[in-house]
SELUMVO-36141 format. One record per residue (C-alpha): x, y, z; residue in three letters; residue number from 1. Coordinates in steps of 0.001 Angstrom, whole numbers, m for minus. Each point is the difference from the previous one (the first is absolute). Last residue first. Example, Ala and Ser with C-alpha at 12.3 -4.5 7.8 and 13.67 -1.06 7.14 Angstrom:
2
REC       x       y       z drenlo drendren
REC   13670   m1060    7140    Ser        2
REC   m1370   m3440     660    Ala        1
end
This chain:
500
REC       x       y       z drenlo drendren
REC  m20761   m7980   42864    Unk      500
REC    m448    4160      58    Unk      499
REC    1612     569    3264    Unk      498
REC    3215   m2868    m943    Unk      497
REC     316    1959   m3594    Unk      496
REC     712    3179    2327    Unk      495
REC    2238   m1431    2329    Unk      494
REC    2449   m1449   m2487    Unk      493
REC    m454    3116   m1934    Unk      492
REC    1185    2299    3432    Unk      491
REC    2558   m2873     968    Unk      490
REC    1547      78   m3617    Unk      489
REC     m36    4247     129    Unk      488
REC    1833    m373    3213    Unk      487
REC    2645   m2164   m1507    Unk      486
REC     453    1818   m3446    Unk      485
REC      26    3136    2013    Unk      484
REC    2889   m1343    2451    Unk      483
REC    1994    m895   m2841    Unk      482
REC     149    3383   m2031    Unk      481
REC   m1838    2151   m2613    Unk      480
REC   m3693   m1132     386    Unk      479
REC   m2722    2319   m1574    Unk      478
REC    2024    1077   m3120    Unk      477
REC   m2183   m1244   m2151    Unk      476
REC    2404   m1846   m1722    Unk      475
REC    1002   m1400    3890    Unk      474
REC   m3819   m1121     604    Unk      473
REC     195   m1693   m3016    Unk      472
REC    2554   m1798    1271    Unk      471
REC   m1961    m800    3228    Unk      470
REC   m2752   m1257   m1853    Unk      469
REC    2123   m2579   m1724    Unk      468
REC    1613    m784    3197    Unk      467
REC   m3473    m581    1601    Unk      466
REC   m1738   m2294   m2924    Unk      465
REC    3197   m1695    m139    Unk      464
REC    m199   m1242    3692    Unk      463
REC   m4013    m766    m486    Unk      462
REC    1338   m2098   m2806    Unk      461
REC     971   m2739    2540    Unk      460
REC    2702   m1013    2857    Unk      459
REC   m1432     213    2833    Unk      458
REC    m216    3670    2010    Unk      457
REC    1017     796    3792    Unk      456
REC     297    3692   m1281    Unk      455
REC    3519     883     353    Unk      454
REC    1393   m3368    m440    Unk      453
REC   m1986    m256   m3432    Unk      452
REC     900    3314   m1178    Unk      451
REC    3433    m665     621    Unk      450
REC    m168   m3303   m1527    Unk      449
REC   m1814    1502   m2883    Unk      448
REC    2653    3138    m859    Unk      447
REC     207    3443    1184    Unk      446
REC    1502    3329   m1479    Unk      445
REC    m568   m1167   m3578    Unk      444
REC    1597    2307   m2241    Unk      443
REC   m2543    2465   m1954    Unk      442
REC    m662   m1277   m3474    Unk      441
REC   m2720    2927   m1247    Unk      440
REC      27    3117    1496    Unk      439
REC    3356      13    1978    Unk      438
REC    2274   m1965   m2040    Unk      437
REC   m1751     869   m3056    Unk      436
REC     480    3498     248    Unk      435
REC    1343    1304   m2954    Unk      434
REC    m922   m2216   m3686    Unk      433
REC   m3155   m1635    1702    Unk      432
REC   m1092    2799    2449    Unk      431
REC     190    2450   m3328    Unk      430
REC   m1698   m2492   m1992    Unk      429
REC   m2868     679    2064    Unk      428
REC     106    3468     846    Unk      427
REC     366     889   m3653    Unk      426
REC   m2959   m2355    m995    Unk      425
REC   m2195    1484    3044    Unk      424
REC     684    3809   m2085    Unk      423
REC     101   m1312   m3400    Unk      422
REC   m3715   m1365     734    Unk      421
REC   m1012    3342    1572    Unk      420
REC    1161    2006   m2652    Unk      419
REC   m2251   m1618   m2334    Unk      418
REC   m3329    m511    2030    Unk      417
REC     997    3652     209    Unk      416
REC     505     527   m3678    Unk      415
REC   m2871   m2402   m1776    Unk      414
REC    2533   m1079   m2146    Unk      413
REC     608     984   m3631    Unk      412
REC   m1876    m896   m2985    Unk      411
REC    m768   m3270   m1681    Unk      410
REC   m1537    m916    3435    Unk      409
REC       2   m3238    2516    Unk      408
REC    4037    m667   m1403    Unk      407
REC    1297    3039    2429    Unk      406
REC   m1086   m2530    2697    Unk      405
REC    1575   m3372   m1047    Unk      404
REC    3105    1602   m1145    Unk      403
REC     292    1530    3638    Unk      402
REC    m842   m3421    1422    Unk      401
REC    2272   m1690   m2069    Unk      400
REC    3056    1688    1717    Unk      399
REC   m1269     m87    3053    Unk      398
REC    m192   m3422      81    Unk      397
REC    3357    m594   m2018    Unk      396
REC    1684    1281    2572    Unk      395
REC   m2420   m2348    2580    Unk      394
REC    1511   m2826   m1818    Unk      393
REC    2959    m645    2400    Unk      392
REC   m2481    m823    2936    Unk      391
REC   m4036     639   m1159    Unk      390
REC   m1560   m1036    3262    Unk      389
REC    2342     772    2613    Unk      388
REC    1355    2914   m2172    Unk      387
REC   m3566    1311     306    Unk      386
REC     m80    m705    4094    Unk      385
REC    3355    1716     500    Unk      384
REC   m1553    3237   m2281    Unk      383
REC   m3624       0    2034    Unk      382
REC    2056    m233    3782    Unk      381
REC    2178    2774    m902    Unk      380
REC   m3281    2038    m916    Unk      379
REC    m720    2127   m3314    Unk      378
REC   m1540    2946    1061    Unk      377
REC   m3967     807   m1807    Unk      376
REC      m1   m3746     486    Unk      375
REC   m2962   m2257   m1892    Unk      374
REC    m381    1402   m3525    Unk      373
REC    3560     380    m288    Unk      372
REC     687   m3372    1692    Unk      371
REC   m2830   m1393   m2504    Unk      370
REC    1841    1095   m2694    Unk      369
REC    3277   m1461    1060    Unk      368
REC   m1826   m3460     153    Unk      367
REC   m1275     307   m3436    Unk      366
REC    2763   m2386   m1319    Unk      365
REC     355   m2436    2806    Unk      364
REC   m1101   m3208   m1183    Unk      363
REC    1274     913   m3331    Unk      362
REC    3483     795    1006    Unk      361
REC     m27   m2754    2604    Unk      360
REC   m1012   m2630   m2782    Unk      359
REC    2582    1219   m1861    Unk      358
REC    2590    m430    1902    Unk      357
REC   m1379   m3764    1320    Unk      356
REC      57    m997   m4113    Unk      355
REC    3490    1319    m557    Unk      354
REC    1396   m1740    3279    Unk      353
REC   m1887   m3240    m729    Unk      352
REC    1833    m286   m3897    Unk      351
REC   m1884     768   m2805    Unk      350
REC    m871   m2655   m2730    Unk      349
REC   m2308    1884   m2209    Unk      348
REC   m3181   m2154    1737    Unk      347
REC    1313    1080    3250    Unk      346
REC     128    3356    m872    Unk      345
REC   m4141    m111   m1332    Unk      344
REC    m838   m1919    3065    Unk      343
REC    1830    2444    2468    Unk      342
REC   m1610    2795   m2205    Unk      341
REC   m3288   m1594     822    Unk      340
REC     708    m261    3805    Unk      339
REC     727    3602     m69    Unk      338
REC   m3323    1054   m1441    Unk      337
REC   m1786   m1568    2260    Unk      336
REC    1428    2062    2895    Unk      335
REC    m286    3107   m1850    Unk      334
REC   m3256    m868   m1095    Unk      333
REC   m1123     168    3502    Unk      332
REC   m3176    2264    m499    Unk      331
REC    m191    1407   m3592    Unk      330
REC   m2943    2346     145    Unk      329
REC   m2008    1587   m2477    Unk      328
REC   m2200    2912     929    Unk      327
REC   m3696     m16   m1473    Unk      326
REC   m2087    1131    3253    Unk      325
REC    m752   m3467     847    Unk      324
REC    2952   m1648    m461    Unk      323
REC    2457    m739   m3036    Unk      322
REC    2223   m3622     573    Unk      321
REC    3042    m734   m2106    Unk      320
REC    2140   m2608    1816    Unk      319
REC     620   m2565   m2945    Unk      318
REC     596    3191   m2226    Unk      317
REC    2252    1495    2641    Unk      316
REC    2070   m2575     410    Unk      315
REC    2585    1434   m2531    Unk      314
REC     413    2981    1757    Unk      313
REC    3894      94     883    Unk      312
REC     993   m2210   m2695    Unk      311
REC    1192    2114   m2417    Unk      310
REC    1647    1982    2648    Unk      309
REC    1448   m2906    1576    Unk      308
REC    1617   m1062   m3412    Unk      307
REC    1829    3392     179    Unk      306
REC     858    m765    3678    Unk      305
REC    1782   m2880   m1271    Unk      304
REC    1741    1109   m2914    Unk      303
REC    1339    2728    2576    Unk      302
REC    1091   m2258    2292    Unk      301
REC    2180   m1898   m2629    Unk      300
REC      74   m2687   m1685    Unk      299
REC    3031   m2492   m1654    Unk      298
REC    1753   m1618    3187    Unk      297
REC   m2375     250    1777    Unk      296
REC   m1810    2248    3373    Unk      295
REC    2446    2798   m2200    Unk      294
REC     409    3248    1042    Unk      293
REC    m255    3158   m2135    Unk      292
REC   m3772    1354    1325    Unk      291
REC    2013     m49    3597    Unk      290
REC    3643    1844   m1239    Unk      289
REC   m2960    2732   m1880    Unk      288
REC   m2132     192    3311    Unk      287
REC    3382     636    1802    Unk      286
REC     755    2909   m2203    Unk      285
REC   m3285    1536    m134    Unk      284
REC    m196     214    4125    Unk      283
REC     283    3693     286    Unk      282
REC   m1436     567   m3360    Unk      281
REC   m3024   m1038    1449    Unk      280
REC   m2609    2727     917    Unk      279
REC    1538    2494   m2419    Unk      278
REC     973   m2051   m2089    Unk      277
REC   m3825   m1422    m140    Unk      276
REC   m1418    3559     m66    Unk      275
REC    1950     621   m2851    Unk      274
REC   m1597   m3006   m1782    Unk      273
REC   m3006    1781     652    Unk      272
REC     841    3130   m1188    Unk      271
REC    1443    m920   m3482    Unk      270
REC    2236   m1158   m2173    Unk      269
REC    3230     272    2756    Unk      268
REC    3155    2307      26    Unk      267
REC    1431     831    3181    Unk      266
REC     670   m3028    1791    Unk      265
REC    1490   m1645   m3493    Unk      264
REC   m1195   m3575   m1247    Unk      263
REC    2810   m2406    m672    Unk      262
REC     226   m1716    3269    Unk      261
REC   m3887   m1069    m417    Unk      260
REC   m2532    1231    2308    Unk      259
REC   m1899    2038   m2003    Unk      258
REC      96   m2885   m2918    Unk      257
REC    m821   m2428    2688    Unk      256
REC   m3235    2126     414    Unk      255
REC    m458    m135   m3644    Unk      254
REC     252   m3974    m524    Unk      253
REC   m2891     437    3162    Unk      252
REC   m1904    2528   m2210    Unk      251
REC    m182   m2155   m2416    Unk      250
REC    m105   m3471    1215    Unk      249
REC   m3366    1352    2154    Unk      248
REC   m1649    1460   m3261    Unk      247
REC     602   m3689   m1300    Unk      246
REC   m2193    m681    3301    Unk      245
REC   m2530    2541    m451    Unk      244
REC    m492    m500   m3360    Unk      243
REC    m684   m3987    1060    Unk      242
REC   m2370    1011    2941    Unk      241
REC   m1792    2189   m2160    Unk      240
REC     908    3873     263    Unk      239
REC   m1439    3215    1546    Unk      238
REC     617   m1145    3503    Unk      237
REC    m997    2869    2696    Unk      236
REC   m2643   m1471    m783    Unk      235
REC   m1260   m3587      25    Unk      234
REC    1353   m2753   m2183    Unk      233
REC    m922   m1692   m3007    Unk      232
REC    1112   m3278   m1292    Unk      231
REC     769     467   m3556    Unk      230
REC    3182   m1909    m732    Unk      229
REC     962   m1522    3435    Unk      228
REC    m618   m3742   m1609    Unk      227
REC    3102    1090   m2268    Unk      226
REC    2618    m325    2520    Unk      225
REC    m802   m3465    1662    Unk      224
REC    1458   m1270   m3343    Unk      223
REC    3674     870     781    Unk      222
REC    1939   m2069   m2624    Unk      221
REC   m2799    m424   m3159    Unk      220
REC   m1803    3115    1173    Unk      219
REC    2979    1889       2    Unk      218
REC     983   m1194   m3301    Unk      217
REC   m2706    1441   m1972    Unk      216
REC    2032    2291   m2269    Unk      215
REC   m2052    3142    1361    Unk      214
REC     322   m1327    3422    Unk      213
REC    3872    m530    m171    Unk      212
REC     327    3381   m1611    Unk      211
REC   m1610    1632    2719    Unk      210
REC    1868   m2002    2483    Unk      209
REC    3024    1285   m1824    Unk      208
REC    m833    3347     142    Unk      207
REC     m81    m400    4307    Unk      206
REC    3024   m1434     255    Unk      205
REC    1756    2847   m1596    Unk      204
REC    3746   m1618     701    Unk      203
REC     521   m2944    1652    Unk      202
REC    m946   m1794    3262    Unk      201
REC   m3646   m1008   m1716    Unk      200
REC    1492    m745   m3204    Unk      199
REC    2392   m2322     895    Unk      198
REC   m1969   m1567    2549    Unk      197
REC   m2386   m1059   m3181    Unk      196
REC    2963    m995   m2055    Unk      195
REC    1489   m2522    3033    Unk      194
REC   m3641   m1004    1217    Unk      193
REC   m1154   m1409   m3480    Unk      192
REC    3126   m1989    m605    Unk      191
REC    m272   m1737    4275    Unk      190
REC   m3584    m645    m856    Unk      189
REC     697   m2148   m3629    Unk      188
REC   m1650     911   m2322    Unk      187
REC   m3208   m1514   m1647    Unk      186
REC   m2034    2661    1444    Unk      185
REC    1811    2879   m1975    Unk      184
REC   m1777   m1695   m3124    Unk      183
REC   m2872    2299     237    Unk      182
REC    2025    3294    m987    Unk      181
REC    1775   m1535   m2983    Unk      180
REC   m2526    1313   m2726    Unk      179
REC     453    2963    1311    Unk      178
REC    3514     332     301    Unk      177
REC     173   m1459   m3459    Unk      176
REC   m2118    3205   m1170    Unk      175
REC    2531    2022    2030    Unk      174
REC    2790   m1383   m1782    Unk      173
REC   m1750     588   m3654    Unk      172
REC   m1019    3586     953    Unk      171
REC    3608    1548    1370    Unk      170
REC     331     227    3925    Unk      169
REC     900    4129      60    Unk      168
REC    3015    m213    2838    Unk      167
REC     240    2278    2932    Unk      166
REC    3260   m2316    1129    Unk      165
REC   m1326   m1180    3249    Unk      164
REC   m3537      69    m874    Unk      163
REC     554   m1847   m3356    Unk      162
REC    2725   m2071    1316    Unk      161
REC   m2368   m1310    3153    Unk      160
REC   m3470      45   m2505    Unk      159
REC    2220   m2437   m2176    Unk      158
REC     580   m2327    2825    Unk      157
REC   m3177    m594    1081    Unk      156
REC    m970   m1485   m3714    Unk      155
REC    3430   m1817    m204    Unk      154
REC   m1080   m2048    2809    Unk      153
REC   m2376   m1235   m2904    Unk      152
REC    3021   m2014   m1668    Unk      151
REC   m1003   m2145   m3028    Unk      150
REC   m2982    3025    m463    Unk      149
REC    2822    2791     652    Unk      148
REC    2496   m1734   m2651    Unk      147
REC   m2630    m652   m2549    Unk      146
REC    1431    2647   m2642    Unk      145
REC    3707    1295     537    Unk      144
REC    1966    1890    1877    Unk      143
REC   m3324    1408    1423    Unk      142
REC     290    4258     313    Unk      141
REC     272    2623    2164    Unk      140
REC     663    3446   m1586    Unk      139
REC    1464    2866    1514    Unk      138
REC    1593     908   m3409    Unk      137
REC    3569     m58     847    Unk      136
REC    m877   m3244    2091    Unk      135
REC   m1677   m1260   m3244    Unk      134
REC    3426     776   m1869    Unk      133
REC    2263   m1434    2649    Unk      132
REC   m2459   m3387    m131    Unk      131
REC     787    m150   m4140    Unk      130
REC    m547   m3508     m48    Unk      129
REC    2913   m1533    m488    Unk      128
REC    2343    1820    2472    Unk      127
REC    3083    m953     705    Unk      126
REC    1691    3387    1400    Unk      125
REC    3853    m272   m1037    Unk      124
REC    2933    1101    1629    Unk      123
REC    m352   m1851    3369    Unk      122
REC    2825   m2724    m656    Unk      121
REC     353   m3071    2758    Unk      120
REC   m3623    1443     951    Unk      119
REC   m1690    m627   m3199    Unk      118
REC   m2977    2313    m335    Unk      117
REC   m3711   m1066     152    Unk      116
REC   m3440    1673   m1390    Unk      115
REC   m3225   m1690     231    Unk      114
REC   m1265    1581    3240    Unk      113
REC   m1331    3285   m2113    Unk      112
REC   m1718   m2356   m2592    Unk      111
REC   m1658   m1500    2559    Unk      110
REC    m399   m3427    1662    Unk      109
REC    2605   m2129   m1308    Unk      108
REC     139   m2982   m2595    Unk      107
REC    1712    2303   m2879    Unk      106
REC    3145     478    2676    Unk      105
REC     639   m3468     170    Unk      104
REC     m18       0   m3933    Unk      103
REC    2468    2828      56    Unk      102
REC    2270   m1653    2494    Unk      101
REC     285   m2353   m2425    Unk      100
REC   m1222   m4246    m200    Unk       99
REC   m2988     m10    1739    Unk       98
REC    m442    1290    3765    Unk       97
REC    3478     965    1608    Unk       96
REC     121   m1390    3875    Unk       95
REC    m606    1916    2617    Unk       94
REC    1870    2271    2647    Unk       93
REC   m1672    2488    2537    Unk       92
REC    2380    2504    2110    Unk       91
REC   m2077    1690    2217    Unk       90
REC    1380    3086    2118    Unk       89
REC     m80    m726    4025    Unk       88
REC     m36    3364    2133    Unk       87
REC     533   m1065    3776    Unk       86
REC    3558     746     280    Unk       85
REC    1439    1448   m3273    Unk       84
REC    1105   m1223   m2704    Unk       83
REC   m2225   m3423     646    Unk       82
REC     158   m1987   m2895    Unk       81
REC   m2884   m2600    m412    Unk       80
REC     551   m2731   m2644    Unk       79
REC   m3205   m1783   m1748    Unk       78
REC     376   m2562   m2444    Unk       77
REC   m2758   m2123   m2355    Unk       76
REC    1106   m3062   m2062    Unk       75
REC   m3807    m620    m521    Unk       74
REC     252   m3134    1481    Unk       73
REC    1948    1676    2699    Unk       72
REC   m2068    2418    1184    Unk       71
REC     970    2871    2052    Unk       70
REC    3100   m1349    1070    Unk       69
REC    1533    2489    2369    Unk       68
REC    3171    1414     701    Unk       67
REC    1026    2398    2288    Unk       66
REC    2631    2863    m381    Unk       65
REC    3756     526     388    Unk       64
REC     968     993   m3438    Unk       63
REC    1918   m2255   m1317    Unk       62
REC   m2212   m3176    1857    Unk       61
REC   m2951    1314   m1535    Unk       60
REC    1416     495   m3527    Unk       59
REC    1742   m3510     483    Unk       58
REC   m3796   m1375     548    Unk       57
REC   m1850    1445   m2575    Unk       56
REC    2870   m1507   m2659    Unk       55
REC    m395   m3202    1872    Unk       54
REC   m3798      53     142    Unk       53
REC    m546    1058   m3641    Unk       52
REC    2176   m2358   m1411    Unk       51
REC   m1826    m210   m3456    Unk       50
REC    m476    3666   m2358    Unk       49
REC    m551    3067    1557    Unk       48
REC   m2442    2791    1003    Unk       47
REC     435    2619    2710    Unk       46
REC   m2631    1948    1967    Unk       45
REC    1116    3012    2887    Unk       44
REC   m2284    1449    2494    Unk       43
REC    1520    3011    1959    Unk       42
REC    m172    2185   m2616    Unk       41
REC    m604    3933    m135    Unk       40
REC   m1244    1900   m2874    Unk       39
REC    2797    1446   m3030    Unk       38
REC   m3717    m958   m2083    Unk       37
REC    2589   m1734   m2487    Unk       36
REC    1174   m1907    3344    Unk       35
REC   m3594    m587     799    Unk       34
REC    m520   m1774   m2972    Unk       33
REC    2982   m2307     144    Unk       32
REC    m579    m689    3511    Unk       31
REC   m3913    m953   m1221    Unk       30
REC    1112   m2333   m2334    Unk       29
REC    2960   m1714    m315    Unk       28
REC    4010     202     840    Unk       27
REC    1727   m2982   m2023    Unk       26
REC    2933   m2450     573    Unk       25
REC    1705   m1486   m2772    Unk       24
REC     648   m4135    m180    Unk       23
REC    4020    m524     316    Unk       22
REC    2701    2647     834    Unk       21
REC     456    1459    3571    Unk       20
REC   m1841    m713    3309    Unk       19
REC    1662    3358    1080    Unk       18
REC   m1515    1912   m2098    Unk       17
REC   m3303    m729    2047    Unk       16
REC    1708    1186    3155    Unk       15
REC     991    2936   m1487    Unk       14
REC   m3319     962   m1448    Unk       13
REC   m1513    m913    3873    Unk       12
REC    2970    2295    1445    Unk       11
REC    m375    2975   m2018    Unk       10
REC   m3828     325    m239    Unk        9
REC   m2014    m824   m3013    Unk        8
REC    m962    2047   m2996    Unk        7
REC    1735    3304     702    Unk        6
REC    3286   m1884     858    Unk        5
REC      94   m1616   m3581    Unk        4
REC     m38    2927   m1916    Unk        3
REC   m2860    1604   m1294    Unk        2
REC    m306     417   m3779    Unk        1
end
């Protein structure tokens, strides 16, 4: 059996045998299974019996972290340790349900969350319903019957472990999954969210949204989703507008595969995700620190741009128009479509700054395609004016816009149209990540009053109309010192005057 150190860290099982004798203290759930799985933990659950607060509370204050009541009717803790700067782990405490710690454990999710250990004395696995065994087995299974229908959260959840964990869901649980699927609408917003962010910043996002469709819970939370089943598009796409898009998850969880810190330079699947170290191995580790930052508290960028991609096209049925000679056309859906994510996030109780990054990723996501259709040479002037529009979020830009066009075909990419894209995508996240100063933020080398001395000018937005040209004079390398920006404000000032 593992000793007490391999179950929790030093300090928090210290600072819980410090409270001494009275009501035991228990480890539950998933930090129990993922110390079996020798996996990482940075969220921790305990159970015990009455003073919740106050024993939550002395843990905080022996260890130097926060403490939070999560909700006190429920006597319901949270303490957040921070070992090191900037990286909280979750300590969660609850009171016991029922009488034992076994019949607490009987009221849980899954068989493989329904195992505790004692943390004053870690020498015994509690485990009622054989959760080790079914973990053995790969097998995801209801603690009990009626759990998933009291609880339909439970539904999203159980495509998470399964994907996570590369669990078989056995037939009575995924009959109750089923038969839960519809009653995802009675939850509350903030519930839904949390599992369905969990799965989208996770691991093989793109299986689970398979799963998700199969159990019919994407159409329950994300209903826009399904109208794309079946609406055609015109070649090069081989795919409906919904195949397309879950063929867009794909190959964009695959990109960030590439990418990832743990994929070697010189060993990749194949030659297109070559091509993309190739192109952008350069940058990889600053893409990874970006697709690992947090807008909240509890998503990242990635889960974010993953949402984008399913997304992306989901105007296009409302849009849909086929012309003379038989060629479908989507004009503006890209705009529309961003307004109807915004609805969708708002209506899972996002916050503004998740909402207004996603509407630049999808307001923007064939821009770098129209830059390579546009520019045989990528200009200064095109890269300041696509951060201009896309900010931050033009990473994940060009990111989705790769997924977006090796997702047209089942095969590989059209190679030049290919290369091309990689090509403007290198240059552009290139003058993000190494020459932002120049290409994209220059430092102002005039201000208004200046300007407005200078040119006998009133106060008004004709002022910020010239300094704004004048810095994107200076990404395009135009204007490089004082006198420029003041000649090249007298040679716009004169020529709007000529055309008024």
């Amino acid at each position: 059996m593992k000793t007490s150190d391999a179950w929790l860290p030093e300090t928090i099982h210290e600072a819980i045998v410090s409270l001494g004798e009275g009501e035991p203290v228990f480890l539950v759930g998933g930090a129990v299974r993922d110390a079996i799985l020798s996996k990482p933990r940075r969220d921790f659950d305990f159970v015990l019996k009455g003073s919740v607060r106050q024993k939550a509370k002395k843990i905080a204050d022996r260890i130097g972290g926060d403490f939070y009541p999560l909700d006190e009717n429920r006597q319901m803790m949270r303490v957040l340790w921070y070992p090191v700067p900037g990286e909280a782990i979750t300590l969660d405490f609850s009171e016991m349900q029922g009488d034992s710690i076994e019949d607490d454990l009987l009221q849980r999710d899954f068989t493989i969350n329904s195992m505790a250990v004692l943390t004053s004395n870690p020498n015994q696995l509690i485990d009622p319903l054989s959760g080790a065994q079914d973990l053995k087995d790969k097998i995801l299974r209801r603690s009990k019957q009626g759990n998933i229908l009291n609880d339909p959260v439970r539904t999203i959840r159980a495509v998470r472990l399964a994907v996570q964990f590369d669990l078989s869901i056995e037939p009575d649980t995924s009959s109750e999954i089923h038969q839960a699927a519809n009653l995802l609408v009675r939850i509350s917003a903030e519930r839904v969210r949390d599992e369905l962010f969990r799965i989208l910043g996770g691991v093989k996002p793109a299986a689970a949204i398979r799963i998700m469709i199969y159990f019919g819970l994407l159409k329950s939370i994300l209903p826009e989703t399904m109208i794309l089943e079946g609406v055609g598009q015109s070649s090069p796409h081989t795919m409906d507008v919904l195949e397309h898009t879950l063929a867009c998850v794909d190959r964009l969880e695959s990109i960030l595969n590439v990418l990832s810190h743990k994929t070697n330079h010189r060993y990749v699947s194949n030659l297109t995700n070559g091509e993309i170290l190739a192109y952008l191995g350069d940058v990889r580790s600053m893409i990874n620190d970006h697709m690992e930052e947090r807008l909240t508290a509890d998503r990242t960028r990635q889960s974010l741009l993953i949402f984008s991609a399913l997304f992306h096209d989901i105007a296009k049925p409302e849009t849909k128009i086929t012309i003379e000679n038989g060629t479908i056309h989507f004009y503006r859906h890209e705009i529309m479509g961003s307004k109807i994510a915004a609805e969708r996030l708002k209506s899972l109780a996002c916050s503004n700054v998740e909402i207004t990054a996603v509407d630049k990723i999808i307001r923007n996501h064939m821009r770098p395609n129209l830059l390579r259709k546009s520019q045989i040479h990528l200009t200064n002037r095109a890269i300041y004016r696509f951060f201009q529009s896309c900010g931050e979020e033009g990473v994940d830009v060009c990111l989705i816009s790769m997924a977006d066009m090796l997702a047209k075909r089942s095969g590989p990419p059209e190679n030049d149209e290919w290369i091309d894209l990689l090509d403007i995508n290198k240059r552009l996240l290139d003058g993000w990540y190494n020459h932002r100063v120049d290409k994209i933020n220059p430092p102002r080398l005039v201000d208004g009053e200046e300007l407005m001395e200078c040119l006998s000018l009133q106060p008004g937005p004709i002022v910020g109309e010239i300094l704004a040209a004048i810095t994107e004079g200076q990404a395009a390398g135009e204007i490089s010192n004082r006198e420029d920006a003041f000649n090249f404000a007298r040679n716009w000032k004169k020529g709007n005057s000529e055309r008024d």
